[in-house]
TIFIKOL-586869 format. One line per 8 residues: number of its first residue (from 1); their letters; for each residue x, y, z of C-alpha. Coordinates in nm, 3 decimals. Example, Ala and Ser with C-alpha at 12.3 -4.5 7.8 and 13.67 -1.06 7.14 Angstrom:
1) AS) 1.230/-0.450/0.780; 1.367/-0.106/0.714
% end
This chain:
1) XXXXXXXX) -0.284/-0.024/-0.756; -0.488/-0.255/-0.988; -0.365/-0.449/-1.249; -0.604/-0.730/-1.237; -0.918/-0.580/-1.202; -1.165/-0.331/-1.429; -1.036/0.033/-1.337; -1.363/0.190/-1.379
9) XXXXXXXX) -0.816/0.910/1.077; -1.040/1.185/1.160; -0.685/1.346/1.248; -0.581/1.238/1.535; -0.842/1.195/1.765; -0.815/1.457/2.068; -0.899/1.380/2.431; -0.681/1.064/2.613
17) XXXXXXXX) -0.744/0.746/2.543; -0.758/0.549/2.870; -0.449/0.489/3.058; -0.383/0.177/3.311; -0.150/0.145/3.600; 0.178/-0.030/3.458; 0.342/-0.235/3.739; 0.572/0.050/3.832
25) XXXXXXXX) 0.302/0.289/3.922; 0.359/0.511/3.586; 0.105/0.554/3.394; 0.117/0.385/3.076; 0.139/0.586/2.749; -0.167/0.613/2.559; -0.205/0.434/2.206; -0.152/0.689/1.931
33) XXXXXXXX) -0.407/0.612/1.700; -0.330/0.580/1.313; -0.400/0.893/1.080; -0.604/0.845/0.752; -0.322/0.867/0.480; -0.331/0.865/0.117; -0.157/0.652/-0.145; -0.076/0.946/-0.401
41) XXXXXXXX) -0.089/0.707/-0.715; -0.487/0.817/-0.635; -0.395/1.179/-0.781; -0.098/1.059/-1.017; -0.268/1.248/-1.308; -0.279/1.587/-1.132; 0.093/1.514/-0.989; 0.207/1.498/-1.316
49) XXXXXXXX) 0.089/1.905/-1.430; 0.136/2.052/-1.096; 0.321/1.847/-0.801; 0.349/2.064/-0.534; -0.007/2.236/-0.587; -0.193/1.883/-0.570; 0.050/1.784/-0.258; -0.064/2.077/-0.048
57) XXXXXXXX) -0.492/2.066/-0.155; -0.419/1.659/0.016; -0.253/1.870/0.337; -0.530/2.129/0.352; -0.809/1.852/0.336; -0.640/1.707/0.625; -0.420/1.391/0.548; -0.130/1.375/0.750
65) XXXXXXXX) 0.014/1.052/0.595; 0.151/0.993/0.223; 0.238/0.686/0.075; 0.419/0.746/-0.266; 0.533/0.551/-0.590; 0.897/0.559/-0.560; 1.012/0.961/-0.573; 0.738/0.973/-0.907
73) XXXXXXXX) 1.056/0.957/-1.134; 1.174/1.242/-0.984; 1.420/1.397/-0.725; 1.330/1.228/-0.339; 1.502/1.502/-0.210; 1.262/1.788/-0.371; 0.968/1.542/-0.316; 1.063/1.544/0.054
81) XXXXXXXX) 1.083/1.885/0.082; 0.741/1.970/-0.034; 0.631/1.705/0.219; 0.793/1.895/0.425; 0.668/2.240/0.398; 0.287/2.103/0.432; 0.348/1.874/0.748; 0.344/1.610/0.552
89) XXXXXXXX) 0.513/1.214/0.638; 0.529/0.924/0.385; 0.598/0.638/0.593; 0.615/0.414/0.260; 0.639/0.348/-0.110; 0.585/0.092/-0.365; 0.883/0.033/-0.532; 0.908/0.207/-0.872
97) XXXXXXXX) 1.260/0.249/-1.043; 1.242/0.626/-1.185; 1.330/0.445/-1.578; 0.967/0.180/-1.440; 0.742/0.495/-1.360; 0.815/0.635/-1.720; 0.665/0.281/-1.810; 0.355/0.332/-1.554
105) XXXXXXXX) 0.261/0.651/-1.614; 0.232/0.545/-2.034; 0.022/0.204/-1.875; -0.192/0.434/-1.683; -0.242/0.639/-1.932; -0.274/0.368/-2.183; -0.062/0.469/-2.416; 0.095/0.078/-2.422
113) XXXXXXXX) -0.098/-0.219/-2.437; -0.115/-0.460/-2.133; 0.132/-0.695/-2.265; 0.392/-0.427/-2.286; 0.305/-0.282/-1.945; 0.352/-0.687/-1.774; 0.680/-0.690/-1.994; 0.827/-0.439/-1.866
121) XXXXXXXX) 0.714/-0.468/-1.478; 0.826/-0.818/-1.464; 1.166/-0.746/-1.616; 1.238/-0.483/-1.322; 1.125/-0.678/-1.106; 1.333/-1.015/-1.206; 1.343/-1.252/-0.943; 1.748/-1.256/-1.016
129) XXXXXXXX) 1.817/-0.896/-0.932; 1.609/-0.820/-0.653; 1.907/-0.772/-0.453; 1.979/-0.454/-0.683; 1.639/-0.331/-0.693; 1.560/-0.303/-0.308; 1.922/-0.125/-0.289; 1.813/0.138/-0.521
137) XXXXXXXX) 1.468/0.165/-0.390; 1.611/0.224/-0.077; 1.821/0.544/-0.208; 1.491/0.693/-0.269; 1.320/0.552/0.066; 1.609/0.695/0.302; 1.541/1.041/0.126; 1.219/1.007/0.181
145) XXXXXXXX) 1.215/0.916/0.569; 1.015/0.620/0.520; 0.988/0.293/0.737; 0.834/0.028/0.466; 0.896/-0.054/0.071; 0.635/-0.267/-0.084; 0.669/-0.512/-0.352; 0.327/-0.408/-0.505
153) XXXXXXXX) 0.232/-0.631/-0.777; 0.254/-1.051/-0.878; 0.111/-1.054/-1.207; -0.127/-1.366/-1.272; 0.151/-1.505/-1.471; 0.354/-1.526/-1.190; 0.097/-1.715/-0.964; -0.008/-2.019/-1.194
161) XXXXXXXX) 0.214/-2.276/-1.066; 0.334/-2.378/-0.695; 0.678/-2.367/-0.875; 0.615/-2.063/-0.972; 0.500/-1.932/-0.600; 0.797/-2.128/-0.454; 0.998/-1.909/-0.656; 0.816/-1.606/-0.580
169) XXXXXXXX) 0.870/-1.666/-0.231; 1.229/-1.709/-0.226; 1.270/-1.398/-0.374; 1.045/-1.211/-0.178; 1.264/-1.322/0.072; 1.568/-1.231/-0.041; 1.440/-0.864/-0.114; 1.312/-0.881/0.278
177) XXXXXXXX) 1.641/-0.971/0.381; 1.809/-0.700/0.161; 1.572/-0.376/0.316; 1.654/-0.542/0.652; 2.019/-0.506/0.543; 1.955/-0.119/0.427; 1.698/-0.069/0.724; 1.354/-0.087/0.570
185) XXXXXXXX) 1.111/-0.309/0.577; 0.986/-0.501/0.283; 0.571/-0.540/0.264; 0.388/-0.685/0.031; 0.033/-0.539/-0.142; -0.230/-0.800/-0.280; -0.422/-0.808/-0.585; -0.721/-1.035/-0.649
193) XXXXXXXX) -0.492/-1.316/-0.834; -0.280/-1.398/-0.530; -0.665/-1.567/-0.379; -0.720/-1.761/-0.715; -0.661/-2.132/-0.627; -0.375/-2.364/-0.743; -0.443/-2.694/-0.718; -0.559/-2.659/-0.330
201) XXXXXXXX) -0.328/-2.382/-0.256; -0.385/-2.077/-0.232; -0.059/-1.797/-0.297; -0.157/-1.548/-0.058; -0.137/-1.835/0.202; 0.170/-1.956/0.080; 0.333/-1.621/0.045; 0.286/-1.574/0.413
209) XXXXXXXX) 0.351/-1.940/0.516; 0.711/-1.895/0.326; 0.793/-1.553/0.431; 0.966/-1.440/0.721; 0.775/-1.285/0.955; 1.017/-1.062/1.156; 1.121/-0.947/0.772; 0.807/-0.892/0.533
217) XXXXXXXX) 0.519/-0.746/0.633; 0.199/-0.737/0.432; -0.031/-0.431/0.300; -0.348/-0.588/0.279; -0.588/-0.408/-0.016; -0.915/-0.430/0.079; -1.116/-0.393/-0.218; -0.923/-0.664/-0.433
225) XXXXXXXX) -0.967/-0.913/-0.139; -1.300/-0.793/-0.149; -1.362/-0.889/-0.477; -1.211/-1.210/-0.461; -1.452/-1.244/-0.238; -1.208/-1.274/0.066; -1.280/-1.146/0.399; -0.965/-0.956/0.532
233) XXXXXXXX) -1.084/-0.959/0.912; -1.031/-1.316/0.858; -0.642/-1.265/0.781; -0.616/-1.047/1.025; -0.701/-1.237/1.281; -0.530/-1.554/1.193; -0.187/-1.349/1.115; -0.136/-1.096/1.389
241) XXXXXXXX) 0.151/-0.875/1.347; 0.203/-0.936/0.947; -0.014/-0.686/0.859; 0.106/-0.304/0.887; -0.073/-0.100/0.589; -0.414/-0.112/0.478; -0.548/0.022/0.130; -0.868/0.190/0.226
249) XXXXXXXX) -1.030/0.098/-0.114; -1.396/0.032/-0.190; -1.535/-0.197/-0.477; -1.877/-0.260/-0.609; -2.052/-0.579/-0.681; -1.941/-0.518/-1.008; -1.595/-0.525/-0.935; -1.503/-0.163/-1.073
257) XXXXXXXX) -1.340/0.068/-0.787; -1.558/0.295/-0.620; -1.522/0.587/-0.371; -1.509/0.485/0.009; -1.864/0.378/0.165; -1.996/0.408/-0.183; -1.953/0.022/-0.249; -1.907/-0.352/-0.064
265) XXXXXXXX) -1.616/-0.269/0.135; -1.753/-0.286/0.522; -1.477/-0.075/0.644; -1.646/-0.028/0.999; -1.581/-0.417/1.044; -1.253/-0.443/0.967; -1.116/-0.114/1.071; -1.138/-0.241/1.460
273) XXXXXXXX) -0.991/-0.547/1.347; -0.696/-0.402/1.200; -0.590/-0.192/1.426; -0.629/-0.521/1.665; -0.391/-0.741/1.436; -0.104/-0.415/1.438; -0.181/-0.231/1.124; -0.020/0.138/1.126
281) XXXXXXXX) -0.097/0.289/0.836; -0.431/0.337/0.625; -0.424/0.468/0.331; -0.709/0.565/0.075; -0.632/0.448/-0.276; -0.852/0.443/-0.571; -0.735/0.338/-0.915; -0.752/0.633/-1.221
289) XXXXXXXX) -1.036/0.847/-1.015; -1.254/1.061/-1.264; -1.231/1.339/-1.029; -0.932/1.237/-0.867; -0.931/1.593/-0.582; -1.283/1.499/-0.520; -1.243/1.154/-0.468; -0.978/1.234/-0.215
297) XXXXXXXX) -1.156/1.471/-0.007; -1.517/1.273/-0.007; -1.265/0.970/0.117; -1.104/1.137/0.354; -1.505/1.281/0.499; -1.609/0.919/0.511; -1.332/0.715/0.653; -1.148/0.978/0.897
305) XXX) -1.431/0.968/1.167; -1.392/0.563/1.179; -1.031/0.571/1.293
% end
């Protein structure tokens, strides 16, 4: 998602992958390599007039692997179903109450100002209830057969002060220790602000300095580390095994979103290196598409013949 910034797997891969001789004789299993996925925020706005319709074009174009906003302020048990009937897995979701997504779906749609939109995502996200919130979120997730629940969003706000981090981080914790509890894990999805320097620190590092690492795992979005002017390879080296999901976004120079291979994003660097540091899951995502069926499909052309 982007809150920050201006808005504007080939399938699995046949044939084996090559084996070695484990010390027993037995031939070790191959690698199953990751499926191209989808984050359906992408096609929120054609979700919204016809859910199971959109759900099933994403099947037929060959994604394998959902990632969802909460149950989109509906039933998890219907959305799982469709999922279902199209062969469809969401192995994730950012957390989004069903009373938040009213909120997010007016943001997107910009039918509240900004201020209103922070208000009101801060407040459901208050540091002193997180216990509550990753409970309910993982109602929905346990419905849904997913694995992960990410914390999606630290507003700017939020970041300004290492007091501020320090408290960010100790509730990030908590919440970790909480889906742990329910059997999820908790991950965490970057923005552009969490790069912007305090003093000499910099939150992203301190978010996964203060973390635990067996407990919260990281979704690393390219394109806003991109146009922070980050480079993720770099992250994903130092931090092996933090990183699980990857938002296969693209940005231009000019920091709007852009369709995959269409802007700075060099995905056939850091692809390898991903899937080198333990991510699972990649996901295309782009921010309030104009054509949001045709963004998906020219994504999924581009980027499912790299993985």
């Amino acid at each position: 998602m982007n809150m920050s910034m201006p808005v504007d797997r080939r399938t699995l891969i046949g044939g084996a992958a090559a084996f070695a001789l484990a010390p027993t004789g037995l031939l070790a299993a191959p690698r199953r390599r990751p499926r191209l996925g989808i984050q359906l925020y992408t096609l929120m706005q054609l979700l919204d007039r016809d859910l199971e319709g959109t759900i099933a074009q994403v099947a037929a174009m060959g994604y394998r692997e959902v990632e969802t906003l909460g149950s989109f302020g509906g039933d998890p048990v219907r959305l799982r179903e469709i999922f279902d009937r199209h062969g469809l897995v969401s192995p994730s979701q950012h957390i989004m109450p069903p009373g938040l997504y009213e909120v997010f779906d007016a943001g997107v749609a910009k039918r509240i100002d900004m201020a209103t939109f922070e208000r009101e995502f801060i407040a459901a996200f208050s540091f002193d209830r997180v216990e509550g919130l990753i409970e309910a979120c993982a109602q929905q997730a346990k419905a849904l057969g997913q694995t992960y629940i990410v914390w999606q969003i630290s507003w700017p706000s939020q970041l300004e002060t290492r007091a501020k981090i320090d408290a960010l981080v100790k509730a990030l914790n908590r919440a970790a220790d909480t889906a742990h509890r329910e059997g999820f894990t908790l991950a965490y999805h970057n923005h552009s602000q969490e790069f912007t320097k305090v003093g000499t620190d910099v939150p992203y590092d301190l978010i996964l300095k203060g973390t635990n690492p067996d407990r919260l795992k990281f979704e690393m979005d390219l394109a806003w580390a991109t146009a922070a002017k980050v480079d993720p390879v770099g992250y994903f080296r130092r931090y092996p095994g933090r990183f699980r999901m990857v938002h296969m976004k693209d940005v231009g120079a000019d920091g709007n979103v852009r369709d995959p291979g269409t802007g700075i994003v060099p995905f056939k660097r850091i692809i390898p290196a991903a899937e080198k540091a333990g991510v699972e899951h990649f996901y295309v995502e782009y921010d309030v598409p104009k054509d949001p069926m045709a963004t998906a499909k020219r994504a999924y052309g581009y980027l499912s013949p790299l993985l």
